[in-house]
Residue, then its C-alpha position, 0 to 999 in steps of 0.5 A: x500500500x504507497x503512502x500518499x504524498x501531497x506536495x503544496x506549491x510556494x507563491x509563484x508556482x506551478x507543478x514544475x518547483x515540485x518536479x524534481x522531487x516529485x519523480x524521484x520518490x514516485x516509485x514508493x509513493x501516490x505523488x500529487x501537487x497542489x497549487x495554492x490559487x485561492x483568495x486565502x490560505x484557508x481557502x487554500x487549505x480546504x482545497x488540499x484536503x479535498x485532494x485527499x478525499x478519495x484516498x481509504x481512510x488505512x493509506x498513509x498520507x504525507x504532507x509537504x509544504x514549500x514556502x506559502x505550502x507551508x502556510x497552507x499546510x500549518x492551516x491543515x494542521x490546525x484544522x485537521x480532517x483526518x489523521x495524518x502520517x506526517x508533514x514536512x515544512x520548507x522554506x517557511x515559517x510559523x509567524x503571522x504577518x507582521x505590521x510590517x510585512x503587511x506594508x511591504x507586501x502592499x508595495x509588493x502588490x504595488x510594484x508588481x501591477x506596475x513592473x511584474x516583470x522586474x518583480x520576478x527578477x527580484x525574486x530570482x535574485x533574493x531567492x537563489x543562492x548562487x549563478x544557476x542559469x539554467x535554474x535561474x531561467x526555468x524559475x523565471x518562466x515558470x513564475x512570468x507564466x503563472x502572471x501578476x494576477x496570481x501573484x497578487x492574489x496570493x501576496x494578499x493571503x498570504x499577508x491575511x494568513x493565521x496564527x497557528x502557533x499555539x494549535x502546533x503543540x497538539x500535533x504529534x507526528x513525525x516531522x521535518x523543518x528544512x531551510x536553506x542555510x542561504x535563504x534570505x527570505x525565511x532564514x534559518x532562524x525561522x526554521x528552528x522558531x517553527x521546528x521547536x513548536x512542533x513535538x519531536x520535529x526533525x530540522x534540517x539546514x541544507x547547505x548550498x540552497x536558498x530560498x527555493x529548496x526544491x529546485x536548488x536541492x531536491x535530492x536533499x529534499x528527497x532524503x529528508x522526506x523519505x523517512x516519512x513516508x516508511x515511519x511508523x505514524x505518531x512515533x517522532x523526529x528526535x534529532x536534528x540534522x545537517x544535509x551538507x550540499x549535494x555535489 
């Protein structure tokens, strides 16, 4: 019986930031992708789960979120339909919007209705860690195809997104918090706030990787969510890790 394991897309993606990932653990796991494309990351959430509604209530299901995917699956966590296997947050973080992160989402909006184009190569710049042309150009088609419209959309929920600090500590299940050693959109620091809230969860700090963990390392990702998908469901993550860059 394959465990299910449901991938939740960042702000500006479609299936693609998932893809490499996705073919490598699909010979041992039910692999779907969802797109956060809703007005708020409730709506969003709802939608996640509905993925999993065909699934027999015995099948193993995984989450895994990435960036606004991890809000999108804190979301799921606090408001649970059925029991999970496990979860893994990338590249995100467990606070609410902030004052201040509300304004400048509100120039980000801003700038992207009037220049979409030099948003994304904002993006591009604080998002990678180092030279990748060849990833730099596939992350810029891939998020110059999803469009402002989208983005905007998504900026807006993400900046009226909850507080599920406080629902975590409830949650006991296998779990993995992983960030880039380089990511300067949600540092490290992030990481270990959001991995001390959940009990037992496992955090990963992947050496040469930005912000966009999947796409920079996905045999790092690979590694790190493999154990979810064979762990005995309810036994947690006790130790924490260093993945060091895959050459």
């Amino acid at each position: 019986m394959k465990p299910v394991l449901l991938l939740l897309a960042g702000m500006l993606n479609d299936e693609g930031v998932w893809a490499d990932v996705a073919a490598a653990l699909q010979p041992q796991a039910d692999v779907r992708i969802v797109l956060p494309l809703q007005p708020s990351v409730a709506a969003m959430a709802d939608a996640a789960w509905a993925r999993l509604d065909d699934v027999p209530a015995p099948v193993p299901m995984v989450l895994a979120g990435f960036s606004l995917g991890g809000y999108v699956a804190l979301e799921m966590l606090a408001r649970p339909r059925r029991a999970l296997h496990g979860v893994a947050l990338l590249s995100t973080s467990a606070r609410p919007e902030s004052p201040e992160g509300a304004a400048l989402r509100t120039q980000t909006v801003a700038a992207m209705q009037a220049d979409f184009p030099a948003v994304v190569e904002t993006v591009l710049r604080r998002g990678l860690h180092g030279s990748d042309a060849a990833l730099q150009a596939r992350l810029r088609a891939m998020m110059l195809a999803v469009g402002a419209e989208v983005a905007i959309r998504q900026t807006r929920a993400i900046q009226a997104r909850g507080d599920h600090r406080a629902a975590l500590s409830a949650r006991d299940l296998p779990a993995v918090v992983m960030c880039g050693r380089q990511d300067r959109i949600t540092p490290p620091a992030l990481a270990e706030e959001l991995a001390a809230l959940l009990p037992g969860a496992r955090l990963v700090l992947v050496d040469g990787a930005g912000h966009m963990l999947p796409c920079e390392q996905p045999q790092a990702v690979v590694q790190a969510l493999q154990p979810l998908l064979t762990s005995r469901a309810g036994v947690p993550f006790t130790t924490t890790g260093d993945i060091p860059h895959a050459s």
